[in-house]
C-alpha positions in Angstrom: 187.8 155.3 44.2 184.8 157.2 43.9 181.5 155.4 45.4 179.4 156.9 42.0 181.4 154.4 39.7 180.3 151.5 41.6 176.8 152.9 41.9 177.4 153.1 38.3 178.3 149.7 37.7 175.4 148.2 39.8 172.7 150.6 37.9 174.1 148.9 34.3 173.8 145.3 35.9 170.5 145.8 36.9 169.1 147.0 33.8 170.7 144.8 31.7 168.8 141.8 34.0 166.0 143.9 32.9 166.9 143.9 29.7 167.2 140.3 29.8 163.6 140.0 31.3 161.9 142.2 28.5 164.1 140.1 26.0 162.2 136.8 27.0 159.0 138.3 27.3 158.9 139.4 23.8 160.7 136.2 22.6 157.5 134.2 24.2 154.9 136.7 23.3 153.3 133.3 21.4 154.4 131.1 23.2 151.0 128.8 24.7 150.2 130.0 28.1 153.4 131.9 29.0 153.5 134.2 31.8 155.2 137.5 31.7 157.9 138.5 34.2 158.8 141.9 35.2 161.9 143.3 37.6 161.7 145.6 40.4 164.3 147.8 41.8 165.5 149.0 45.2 168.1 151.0 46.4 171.2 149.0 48.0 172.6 150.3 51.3 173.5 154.0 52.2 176.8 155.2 53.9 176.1 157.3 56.5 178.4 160.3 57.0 176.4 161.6 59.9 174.0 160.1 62.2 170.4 162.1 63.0 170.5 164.1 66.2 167.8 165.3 68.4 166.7 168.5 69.1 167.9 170.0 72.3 167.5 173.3 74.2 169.9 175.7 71.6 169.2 173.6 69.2 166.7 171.8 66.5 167.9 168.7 65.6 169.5 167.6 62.3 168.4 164.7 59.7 171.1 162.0 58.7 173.4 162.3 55.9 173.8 159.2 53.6 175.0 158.4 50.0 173.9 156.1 48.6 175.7 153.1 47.1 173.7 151.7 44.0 170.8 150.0 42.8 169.8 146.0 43.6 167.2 144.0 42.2 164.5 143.3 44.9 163.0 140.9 42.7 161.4 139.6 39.2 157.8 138.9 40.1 155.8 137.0 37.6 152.3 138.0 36.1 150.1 135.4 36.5 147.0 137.0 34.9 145.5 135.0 32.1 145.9 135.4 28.6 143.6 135.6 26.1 141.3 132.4 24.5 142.6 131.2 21.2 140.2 129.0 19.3 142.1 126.1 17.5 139.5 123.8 16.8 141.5 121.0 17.9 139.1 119.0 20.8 141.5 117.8 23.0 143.2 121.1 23.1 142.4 122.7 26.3 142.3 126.5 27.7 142.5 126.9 31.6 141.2 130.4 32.9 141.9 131.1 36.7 143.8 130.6 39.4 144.6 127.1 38.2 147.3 125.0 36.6 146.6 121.5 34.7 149.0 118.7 36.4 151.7 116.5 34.4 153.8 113.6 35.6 157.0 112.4 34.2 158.0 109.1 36.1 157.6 110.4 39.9 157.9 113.8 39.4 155.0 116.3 39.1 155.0 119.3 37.2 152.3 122.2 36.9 151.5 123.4 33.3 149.2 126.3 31.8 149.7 124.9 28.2 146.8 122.9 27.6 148.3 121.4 24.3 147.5 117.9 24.9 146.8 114.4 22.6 146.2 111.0 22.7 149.3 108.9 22.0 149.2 105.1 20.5 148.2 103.7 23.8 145.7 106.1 24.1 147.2 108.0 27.6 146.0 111.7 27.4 150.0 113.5 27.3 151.4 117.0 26.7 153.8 117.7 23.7 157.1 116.7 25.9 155.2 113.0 26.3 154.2 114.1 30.3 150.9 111.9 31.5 148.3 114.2 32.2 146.6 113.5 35.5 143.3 113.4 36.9 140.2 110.9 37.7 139.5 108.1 36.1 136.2 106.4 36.2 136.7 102.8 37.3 133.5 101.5 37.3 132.2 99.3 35.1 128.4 100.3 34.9 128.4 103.8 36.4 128.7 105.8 33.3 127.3 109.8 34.0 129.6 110.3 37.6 133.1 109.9 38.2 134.4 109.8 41.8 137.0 112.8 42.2 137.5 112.6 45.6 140.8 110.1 45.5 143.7 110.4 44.5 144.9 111.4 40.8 146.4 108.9 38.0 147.5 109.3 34.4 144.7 109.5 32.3 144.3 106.9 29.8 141.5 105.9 27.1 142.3 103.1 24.8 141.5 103.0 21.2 138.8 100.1 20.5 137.4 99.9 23.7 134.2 97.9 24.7 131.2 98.0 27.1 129.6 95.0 28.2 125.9 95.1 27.4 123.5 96.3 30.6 120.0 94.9 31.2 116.8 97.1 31.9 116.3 98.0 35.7 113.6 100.3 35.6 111.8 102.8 33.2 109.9 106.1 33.9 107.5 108.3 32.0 107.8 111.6 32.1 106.7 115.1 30.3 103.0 115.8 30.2 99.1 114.2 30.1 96.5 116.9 28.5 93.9 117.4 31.2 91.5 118.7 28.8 91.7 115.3 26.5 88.2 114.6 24.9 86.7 111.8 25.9 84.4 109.3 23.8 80.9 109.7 23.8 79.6 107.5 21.6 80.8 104.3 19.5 79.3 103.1 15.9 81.5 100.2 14.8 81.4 99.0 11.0 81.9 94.7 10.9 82.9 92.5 8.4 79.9 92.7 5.8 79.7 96.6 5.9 77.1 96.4 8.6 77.0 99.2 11.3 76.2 98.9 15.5 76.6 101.2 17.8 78.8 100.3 20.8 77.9 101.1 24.9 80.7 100.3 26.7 83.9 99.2 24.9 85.0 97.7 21.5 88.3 96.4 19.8 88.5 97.1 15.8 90.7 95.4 13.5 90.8 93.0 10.9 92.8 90.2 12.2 91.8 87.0 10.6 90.0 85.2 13.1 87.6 86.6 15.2 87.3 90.2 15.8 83.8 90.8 14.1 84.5 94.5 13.9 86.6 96.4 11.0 86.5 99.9 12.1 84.8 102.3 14.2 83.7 105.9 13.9 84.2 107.3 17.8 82.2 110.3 18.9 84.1 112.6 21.1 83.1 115.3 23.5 84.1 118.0 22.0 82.0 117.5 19.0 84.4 116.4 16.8 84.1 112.6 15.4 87.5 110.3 14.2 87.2 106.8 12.4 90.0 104.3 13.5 90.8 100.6 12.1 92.3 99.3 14.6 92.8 99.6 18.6 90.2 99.0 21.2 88.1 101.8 22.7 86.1 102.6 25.5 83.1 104.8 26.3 84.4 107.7 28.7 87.3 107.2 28.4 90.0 109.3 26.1 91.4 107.9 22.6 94.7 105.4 24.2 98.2 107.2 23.7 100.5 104.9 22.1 103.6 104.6 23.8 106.8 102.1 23.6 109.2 101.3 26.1 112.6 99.7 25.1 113.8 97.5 27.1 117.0 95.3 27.1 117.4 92.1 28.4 120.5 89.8 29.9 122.5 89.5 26.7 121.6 92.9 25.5 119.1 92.1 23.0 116.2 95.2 22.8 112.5 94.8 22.8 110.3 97.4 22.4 107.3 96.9 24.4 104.2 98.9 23.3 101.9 100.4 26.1 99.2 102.9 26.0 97.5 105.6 28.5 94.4 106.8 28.1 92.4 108.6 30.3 89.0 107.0 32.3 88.2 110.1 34.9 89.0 113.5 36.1 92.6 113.4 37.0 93.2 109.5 36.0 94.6 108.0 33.6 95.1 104.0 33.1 98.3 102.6 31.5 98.2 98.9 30.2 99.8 96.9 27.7 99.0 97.3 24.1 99.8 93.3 23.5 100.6 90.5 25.9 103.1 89.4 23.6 106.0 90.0 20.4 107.0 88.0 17.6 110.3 89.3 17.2 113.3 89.0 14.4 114.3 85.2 13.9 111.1 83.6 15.3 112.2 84.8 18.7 109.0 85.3 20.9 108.5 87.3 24.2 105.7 87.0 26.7 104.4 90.1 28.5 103.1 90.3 31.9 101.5 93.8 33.5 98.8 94.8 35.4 96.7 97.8 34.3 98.3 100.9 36.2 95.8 103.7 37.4 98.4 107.2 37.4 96.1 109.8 39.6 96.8 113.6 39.8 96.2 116.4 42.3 94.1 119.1 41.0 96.9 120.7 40.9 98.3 119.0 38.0 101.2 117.3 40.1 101.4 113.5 40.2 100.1 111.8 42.8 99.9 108.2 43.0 100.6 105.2 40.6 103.3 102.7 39.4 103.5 99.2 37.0 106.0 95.9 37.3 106.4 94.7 34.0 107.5 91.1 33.6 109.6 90.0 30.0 109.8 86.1 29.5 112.2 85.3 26.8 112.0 82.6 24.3 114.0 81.3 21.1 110.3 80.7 19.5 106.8 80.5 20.9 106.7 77.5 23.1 109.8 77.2 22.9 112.9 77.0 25.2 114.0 80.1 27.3 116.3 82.2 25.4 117.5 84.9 28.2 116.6 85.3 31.8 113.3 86.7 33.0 112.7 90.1 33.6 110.8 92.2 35.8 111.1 96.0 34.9 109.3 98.5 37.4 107.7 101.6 36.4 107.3 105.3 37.5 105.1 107.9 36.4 106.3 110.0 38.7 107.9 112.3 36.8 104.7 113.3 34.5 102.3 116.1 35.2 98.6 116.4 33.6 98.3 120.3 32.4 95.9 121.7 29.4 98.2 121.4 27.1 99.4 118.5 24.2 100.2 115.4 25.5 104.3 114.9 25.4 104.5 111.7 27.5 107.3 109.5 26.6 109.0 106.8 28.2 112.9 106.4 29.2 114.9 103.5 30.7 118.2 103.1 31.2 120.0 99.6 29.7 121.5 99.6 26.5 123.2 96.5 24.4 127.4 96.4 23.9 129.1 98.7 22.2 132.7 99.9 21.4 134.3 103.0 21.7 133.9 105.4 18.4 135.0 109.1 19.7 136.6 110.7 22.7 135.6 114.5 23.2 136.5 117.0 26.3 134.0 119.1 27.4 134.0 122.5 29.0 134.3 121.0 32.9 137.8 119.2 31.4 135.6 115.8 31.6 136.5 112.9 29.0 133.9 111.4 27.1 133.7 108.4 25.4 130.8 107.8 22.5 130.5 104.5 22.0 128.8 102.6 19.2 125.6 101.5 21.1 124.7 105.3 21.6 126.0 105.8 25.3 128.0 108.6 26.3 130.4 107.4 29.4 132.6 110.4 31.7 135.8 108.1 31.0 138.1 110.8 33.3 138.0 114.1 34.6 141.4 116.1 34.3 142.3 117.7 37.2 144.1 121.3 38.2 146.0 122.2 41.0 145.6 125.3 42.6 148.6 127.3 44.5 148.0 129.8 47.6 151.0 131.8 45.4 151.6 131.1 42.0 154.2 133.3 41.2 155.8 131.6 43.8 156.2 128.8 41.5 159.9 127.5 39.9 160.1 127.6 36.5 161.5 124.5 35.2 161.7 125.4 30.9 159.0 123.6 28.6 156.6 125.6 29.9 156.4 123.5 32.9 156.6 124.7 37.1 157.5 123.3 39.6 156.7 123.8 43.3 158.7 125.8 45.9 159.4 126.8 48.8 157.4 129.6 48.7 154.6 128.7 46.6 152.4 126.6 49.0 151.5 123.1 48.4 149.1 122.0 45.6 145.4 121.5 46.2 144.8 119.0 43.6 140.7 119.1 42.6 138.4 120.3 39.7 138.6 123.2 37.9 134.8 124.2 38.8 135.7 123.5 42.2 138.6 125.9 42.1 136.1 128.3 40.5 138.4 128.0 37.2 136.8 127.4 33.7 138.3 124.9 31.3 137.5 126.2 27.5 137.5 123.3 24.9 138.8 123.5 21.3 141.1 126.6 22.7 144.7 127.0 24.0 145.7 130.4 26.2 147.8 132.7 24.5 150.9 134.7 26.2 149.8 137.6 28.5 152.8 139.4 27.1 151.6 143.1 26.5 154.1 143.8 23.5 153.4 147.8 23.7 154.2 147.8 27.5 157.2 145.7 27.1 158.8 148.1 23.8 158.1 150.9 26.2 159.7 149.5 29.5 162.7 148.7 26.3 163.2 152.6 25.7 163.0 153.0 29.3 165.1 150.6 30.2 168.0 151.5 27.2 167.7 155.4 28.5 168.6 153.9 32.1 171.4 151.9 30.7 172.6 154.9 28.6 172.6 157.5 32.1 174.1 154.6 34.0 177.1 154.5 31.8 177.4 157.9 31.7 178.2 157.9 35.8 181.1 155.7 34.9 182.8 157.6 32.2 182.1 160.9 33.9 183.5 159.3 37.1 186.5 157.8 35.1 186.8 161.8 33.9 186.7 162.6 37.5 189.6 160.5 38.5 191.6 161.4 35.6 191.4 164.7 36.5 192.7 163.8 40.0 195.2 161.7 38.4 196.8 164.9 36.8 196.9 167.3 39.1 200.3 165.9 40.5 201.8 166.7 37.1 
């Protein structure tokens, strides 16, 4: 038999596997994060007729002959470049760029995935279309709400429907933004009382019609930069700035606000004093609060950098005034260590962390593949990061249908982590399209067909051959 019809034969094998390839390329060309394939070829072995000899004295020397005896496929490499970003609007609907691949589980076995098609089923477990848990970290503390811990090990990822936070008391407050250096002070006072009568005030005077004993109704304040303003209420001081009212809210033991007002004003170059607007609050229901704190001097360098200062507030809680406690006492300190004084408009404001109960109203993904829970009190908890494995090769990777991979021998072991800390990006709201290149796969199709097509033709011309052969004995 002649060795060009089984060369033949091996040549219309190989391209119809590569037929087969292009075939399921273009049948997946939208298929969510599919990877295209492609097939190399090598030549098989070569029958030698004649060995190479050296050269010798009379002599050059002479190259090997071989024939060859066919084509093989050396191997069908996958392309594991990413596709494109396809905006679907859907939140929990996630687009992994990189070398990265998200991480399902189905019982004990783990599976590697690029579609990013995910939901929340009934019981609220984060799973792919087939039903597989997504994994990754979830946050299992019960007060730390902004951080989740993604150096242990991974677990499905599950955020129920309905659920609640505990309310968290006030442990500390802290002003920040800015103090205007170049605040006017007051340079003079002229107070109107009760009758219509007007004094003028040296050192310090509190207006305000309140029913008993305050004399004074309202005051005209002169200011040192020549401009005058008439107030009704408040207490003033000679020297010093107009007060900047402030609030700080702050919850208690059960969760219950109170909103604590506290002005700044300033009684020097680069000081300021901040003190409490009211020792005390009549609140909603008759519930009464008594408030304890020192006056707190905030300095700055001349620099406009804080320097020095800090306040302890104290909260006594009461179900009316004289009444029977009504929550525990509270001490609260505060920082002003965050604020600076530059010429420029005041912008001080105070934050503290605490916040009263709440229940779980929206769940959202950002852009690091982080879970977020809104909940009804206004606090945003990381309920779980999703996590991505990364492989040393990919490609290496056994396709298992569903669009799902399993490892193998040759892939490496997974390095389970984050997709920032794998340098990957994780886009929101978007799945990854096919990386199928339709116009390179119809091409490598006409290619392909013409190889089949000259391949067949070494059979029949090799069947001709032998025919031939055949008949010469006749």
């Amino acid at each position: 038999m002649m060795r060009s019809l089984f060369s033949g034969v091996s040549g219309l094998k190989n391209h119809q596997t590569r037929m087969d390839v292009i075939g399921n390329n273009i049948s997946n060309v939208n298929t969510t994060g599919f990877k295209s394939s492609r097939v190399n070829f090598e030549d098989s072995l070569s029958q030698t007729l004649t060995a190479a000899s050296q050269a010798s004295g009379t002599t050059g020397g002479t190259n090997p002959k071989q024939i060859g005896l066919g084509s093989r496929i050396s191997a069908i490499d996958v392309n594991f470049k990413d596709g494109s970003v396809q905006s679907t609007g859907i939140n929990t609907d996630l687009c992994l760029s990189g070398n990265a691949l998200f991480v399902v589980q189905q019982g004990n076995q783990t599976f590697y995935t690029r579609n990013g098609a995910f939901n929340f089923d009934a019981d609220g477990n984060l799973v792919n279309a087939e039903g597989l848990y997504v994994q990754g970290y979830m946050n299992a503390s019960a007060t730390e709400h902004k951080t989740i811990n993604t150096n242990g090990s991974t677990s499905s990822i599950q955020v129920r429907a309905g659920k609640t936070m505990p309310s968290a008391k006030t442990e500390k407050a802290n002003y920040i933004n800015n103090l205007n250096s170049s605040a006017a002070t007051i340079t003079g006072i002229t107070a109107t009382r009760k009758d219509g009568t007007q004094e003028p005030i040296t050192a310090s005077v509190t207006v305000g019609d309140d029913g008993t004993t305050n004399p004074y109704i309202a005051a005209v304040l002169t200011m040192s930069d020549g401009t005058t303003q008439t107030v009704t209420s408040g207490t003033y001081t000679t020297t010093h700035s107009i007060p900047l009212s402030t609030t700080v809210k702050i919850y208690d033991s059960l969760g219950t606000a109170h909103v604590v007002p506290i002005t700044v004003e300033k009684t020097a170059a680069n000081t300021w004093v901040a003190k409490l607007a009211k020792t005390s609050i009549n609140e909603e229901d008759g519930s009464y609060t008594k408030l304890t704190m020192a006056d707190a001097t905030v300095k700055f360098k001349n620099t406009g950098a804080f320097e020095s200062g800090s306040a302890s507030l104290t909260l006594e809680y009461y179900d009316k005034e004289g009444g029977s406690p009504s929550a525990a006492t509270q001490t609260v300190p505060i920082t002003f260590d965050n604020l600076t004084q530059y010429a420029n408009s005041s912008t001080i404001n105070a934050e503290a962390d605490g916040y009263a109960s709440g229940t779980l109203d929206t769940v959202t993904i950002d852009e690091s593949g982080t879970v977020i829970g809104t909940y009804t009190n206004g606090v945003l908890r990381k309920e779980a990061q999703i996590a991505v494995a990364q492989f040393t090769n990919a490609p290496g990777l056994t396709k298992k249908g569903n669009s799902l991979y399993v490892e193998s021998q040759n892939s490496g072991v997974p390095n389970i982590g984050t997709a920032e800390g794998f340098g990957a990006t994780i886009t929101a709201s978007a799945l990854e399209m096919s990386n199928v290149d339709v116009a390179e796969e119809f091409s490598n199709m006409i290619i392909t067909q013409r190889g089949f097509q000259s391949n067949s033709k070494i059979i029949t011309v090799s069947d001709e051959m032998l025919e031939n052969l055949i008949n010469m004995k006749r």
